[in-house]
C-alpha positions as CSV (number, residue, x, y, z in Angstrom):
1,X,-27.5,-40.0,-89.4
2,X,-23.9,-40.3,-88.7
3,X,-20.7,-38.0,-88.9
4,X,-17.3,-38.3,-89.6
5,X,-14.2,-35.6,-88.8
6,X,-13.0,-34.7,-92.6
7,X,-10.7,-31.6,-91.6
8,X,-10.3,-29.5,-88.3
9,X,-12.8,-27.1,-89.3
10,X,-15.2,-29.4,-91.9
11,X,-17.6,-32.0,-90.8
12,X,-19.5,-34.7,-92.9
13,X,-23.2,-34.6,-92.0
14,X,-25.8,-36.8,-93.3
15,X,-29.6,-35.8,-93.0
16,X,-32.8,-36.0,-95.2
17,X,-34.4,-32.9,-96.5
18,X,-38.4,-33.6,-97.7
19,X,-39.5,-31.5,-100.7
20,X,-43.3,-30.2,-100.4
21,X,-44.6,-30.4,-104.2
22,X,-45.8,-33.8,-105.7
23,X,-43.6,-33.1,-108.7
24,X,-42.3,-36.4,-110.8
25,X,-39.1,-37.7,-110.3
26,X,-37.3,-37.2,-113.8
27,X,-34.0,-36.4,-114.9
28,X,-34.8,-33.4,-115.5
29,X,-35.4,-32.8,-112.2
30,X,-31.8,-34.5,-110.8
31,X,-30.3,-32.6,-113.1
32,X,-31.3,-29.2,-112.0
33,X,-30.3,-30.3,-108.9
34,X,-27.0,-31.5,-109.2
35,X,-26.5,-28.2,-111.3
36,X,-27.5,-26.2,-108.4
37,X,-24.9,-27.7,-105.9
38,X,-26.5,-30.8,-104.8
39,X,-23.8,-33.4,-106.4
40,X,-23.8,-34.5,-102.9
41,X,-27.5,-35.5,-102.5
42,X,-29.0,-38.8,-103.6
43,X,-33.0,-38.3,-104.7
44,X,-36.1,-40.6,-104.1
45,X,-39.6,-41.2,-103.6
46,X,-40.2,-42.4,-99.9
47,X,-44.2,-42.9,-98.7
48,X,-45.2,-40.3,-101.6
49,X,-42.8,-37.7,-101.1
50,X,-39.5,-36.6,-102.9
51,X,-36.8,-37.1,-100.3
52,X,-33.0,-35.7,-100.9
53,X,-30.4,-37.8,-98.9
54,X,-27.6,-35.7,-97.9
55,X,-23.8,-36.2,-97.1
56,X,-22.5,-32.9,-97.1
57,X,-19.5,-31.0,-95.6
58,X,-20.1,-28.6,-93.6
59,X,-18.5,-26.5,-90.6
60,X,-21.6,-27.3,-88.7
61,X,-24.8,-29.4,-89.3
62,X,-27.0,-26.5,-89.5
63,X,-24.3,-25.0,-92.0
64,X,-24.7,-27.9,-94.1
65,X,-28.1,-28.2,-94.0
66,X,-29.1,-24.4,-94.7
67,X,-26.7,-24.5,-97.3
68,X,-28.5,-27.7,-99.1
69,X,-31.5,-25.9,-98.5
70,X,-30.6,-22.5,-100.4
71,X,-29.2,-25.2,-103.4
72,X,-32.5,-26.9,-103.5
73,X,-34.3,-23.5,-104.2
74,X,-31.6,-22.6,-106.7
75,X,-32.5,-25.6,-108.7
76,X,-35.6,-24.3,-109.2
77,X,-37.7,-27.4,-109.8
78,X,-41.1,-26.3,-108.7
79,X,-40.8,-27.6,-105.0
80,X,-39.4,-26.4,-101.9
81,X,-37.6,-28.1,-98.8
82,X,-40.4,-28.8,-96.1
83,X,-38.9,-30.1,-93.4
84,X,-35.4,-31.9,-92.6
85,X,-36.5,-35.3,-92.0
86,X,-35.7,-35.8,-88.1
87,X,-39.4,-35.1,-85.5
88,X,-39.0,-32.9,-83.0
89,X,-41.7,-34.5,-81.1
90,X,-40.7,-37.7,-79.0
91,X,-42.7,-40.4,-77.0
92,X,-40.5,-41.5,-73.9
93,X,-39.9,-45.1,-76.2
94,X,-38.4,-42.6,-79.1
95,X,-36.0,-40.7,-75.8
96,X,-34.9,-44.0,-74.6
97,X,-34.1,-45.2,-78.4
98,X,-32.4,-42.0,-79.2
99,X,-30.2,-42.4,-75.7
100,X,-29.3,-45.8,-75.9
101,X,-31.1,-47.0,-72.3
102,X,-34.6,-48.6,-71.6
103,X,-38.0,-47.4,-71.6
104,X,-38.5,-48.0,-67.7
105,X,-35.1,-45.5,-67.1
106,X,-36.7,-42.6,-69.2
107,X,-39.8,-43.4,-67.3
108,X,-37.6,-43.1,-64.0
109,X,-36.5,-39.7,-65.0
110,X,-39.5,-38.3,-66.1
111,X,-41.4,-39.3,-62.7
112,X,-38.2,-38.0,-60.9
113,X,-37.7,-41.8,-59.4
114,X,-34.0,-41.8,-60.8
115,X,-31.5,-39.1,-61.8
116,X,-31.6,-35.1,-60.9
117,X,-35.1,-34.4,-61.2
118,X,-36.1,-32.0,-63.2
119,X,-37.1,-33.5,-66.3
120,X,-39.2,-30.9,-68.9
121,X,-42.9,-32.0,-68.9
122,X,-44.7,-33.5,-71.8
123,X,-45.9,-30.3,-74.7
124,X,-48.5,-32.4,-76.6
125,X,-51.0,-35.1,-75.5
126,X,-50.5,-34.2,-72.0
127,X,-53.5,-35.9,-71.1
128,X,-53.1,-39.2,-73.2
129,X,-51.1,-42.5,-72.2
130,X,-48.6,-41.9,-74.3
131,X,-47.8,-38.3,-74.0
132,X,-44.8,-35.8,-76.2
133,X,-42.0,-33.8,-75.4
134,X,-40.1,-31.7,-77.3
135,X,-36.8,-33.4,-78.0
136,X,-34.5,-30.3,-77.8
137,X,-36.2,-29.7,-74.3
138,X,-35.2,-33.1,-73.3
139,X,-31.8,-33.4,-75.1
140,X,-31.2,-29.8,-73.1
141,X,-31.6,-31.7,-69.7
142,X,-29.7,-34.9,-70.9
143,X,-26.8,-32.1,-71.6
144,X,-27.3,-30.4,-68.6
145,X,-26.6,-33.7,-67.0
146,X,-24.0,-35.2,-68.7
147,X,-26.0,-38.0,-70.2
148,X,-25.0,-36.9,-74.2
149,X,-23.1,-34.5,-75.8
150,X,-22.8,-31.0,-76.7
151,X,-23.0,-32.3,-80.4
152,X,-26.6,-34.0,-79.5
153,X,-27.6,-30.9,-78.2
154,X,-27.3,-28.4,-80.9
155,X,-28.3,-31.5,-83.6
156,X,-31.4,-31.2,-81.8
157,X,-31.9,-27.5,-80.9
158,X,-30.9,-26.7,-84.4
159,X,-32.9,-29.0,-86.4
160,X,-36.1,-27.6,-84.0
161,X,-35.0,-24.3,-85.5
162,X,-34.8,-24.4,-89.4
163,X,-38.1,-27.1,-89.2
164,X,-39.7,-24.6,-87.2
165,X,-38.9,-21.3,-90.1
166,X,-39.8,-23.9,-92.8
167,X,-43.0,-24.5,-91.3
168,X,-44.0,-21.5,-91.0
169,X,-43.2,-20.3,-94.6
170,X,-45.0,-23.6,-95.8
171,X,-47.8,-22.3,-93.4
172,X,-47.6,-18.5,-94.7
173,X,-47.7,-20.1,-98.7
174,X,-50.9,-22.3,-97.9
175,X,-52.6,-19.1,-96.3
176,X,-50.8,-16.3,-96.8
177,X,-53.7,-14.0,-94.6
178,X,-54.5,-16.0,-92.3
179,X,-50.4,-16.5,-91.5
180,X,-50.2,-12.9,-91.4
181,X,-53.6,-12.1,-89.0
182,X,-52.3,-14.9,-87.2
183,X,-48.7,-13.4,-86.5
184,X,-50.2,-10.0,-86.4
185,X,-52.8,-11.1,-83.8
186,X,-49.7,-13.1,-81.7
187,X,-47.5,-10.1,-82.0
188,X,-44.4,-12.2,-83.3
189,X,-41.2,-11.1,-83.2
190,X,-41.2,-9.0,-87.0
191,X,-38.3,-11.1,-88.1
192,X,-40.5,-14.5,-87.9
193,X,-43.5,-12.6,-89.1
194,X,-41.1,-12.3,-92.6
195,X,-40.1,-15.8,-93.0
């Protein structure tokens, strides 16, 4: 995913949204799209889903993004955007990938052996070998510390967000009570509780 400075105020941002319904791939289909404002998308079938390639221009990736989004429901083609295409999950091999630098110096800054200290702790198979963080948690402390840059940062905290609302509308569609007795039960903030 790369991006290149078009104007002082418009950005080119590449991303992948993936579309939730097995529908067929038909012209049909691309037309709607491209009819609905996504001329800028390419589409495709990648390991059994329909996957939209993005380059748009935007004033900030999560403008572009939300904007493809609100296009891809306009086309009305019988699916919805699931998820952009980027985990929010990340194995200290995936951290060291997305940072340029080895395995054993991510490993040095998680155990506190190199840099600050003060590295988030793992969120999901805590007690497994190879354990998760969340990436905006660690690309927060990598800001903190001047190790990448502000534009890393809200890629990563932004792309948590809008995966995390079209989650939970995908969730609220497959069980709409449950979602609700679930977010009543939770006491969620009443906004979240209407995505």
């Amino acid at each position: 995913m790369s991006m290149e400075r078009r104007n002082n105020c418009e950005t080119e941002h590449d991303f992948f949204l993936v579309l939730t319904n097995d529908i067929q791939l038909t012209r049909e289909v691309e037309d709607a799209l491209f009819e609905a404002g996504c001329d800028d998308a390419t589409l495709s079938r990648r390991s059994g889903r329909l996957v939209l390639t993005f380059s748009r221009t935007g004033p900030s990736l999560q403008d572009a993004i939300v904007s493809a989004i609100r296009d891809v429901r306009k086309a009305g083609i019988g699916a919805e955007v699931l998820r952009v295409d980027e985990c929010g999950l990340v194995t200290q091999a995936e951290i060291a990938r997305r940072i340029g630098h080895t395995r054993q110096l991510v490993f040095q800054y998680v155990t506190g052996a190199r840099g600050p200290g003060g590295f988030p702790p793992p969120v999901c198979h805590i007690t497994d070998s190879a354990p998760l963080w969340y990436w905006c948690e660690v690309a927060y402390w990598l800001r903190q510390n001047d190790m990448v840059t502000e534009h890393v940062l809200q890629r990563a905290q932004g792309t948590a967000l809008i995966n995390s609302v079209l989650e939970l509308q995908y969730l609220k569609k497959l069980n709409p009570t449950l979602a609700e007795d679930m977010l009543r039960s939770l006491s969620l903030d009443p906004i979240a509780s209407r995505a």
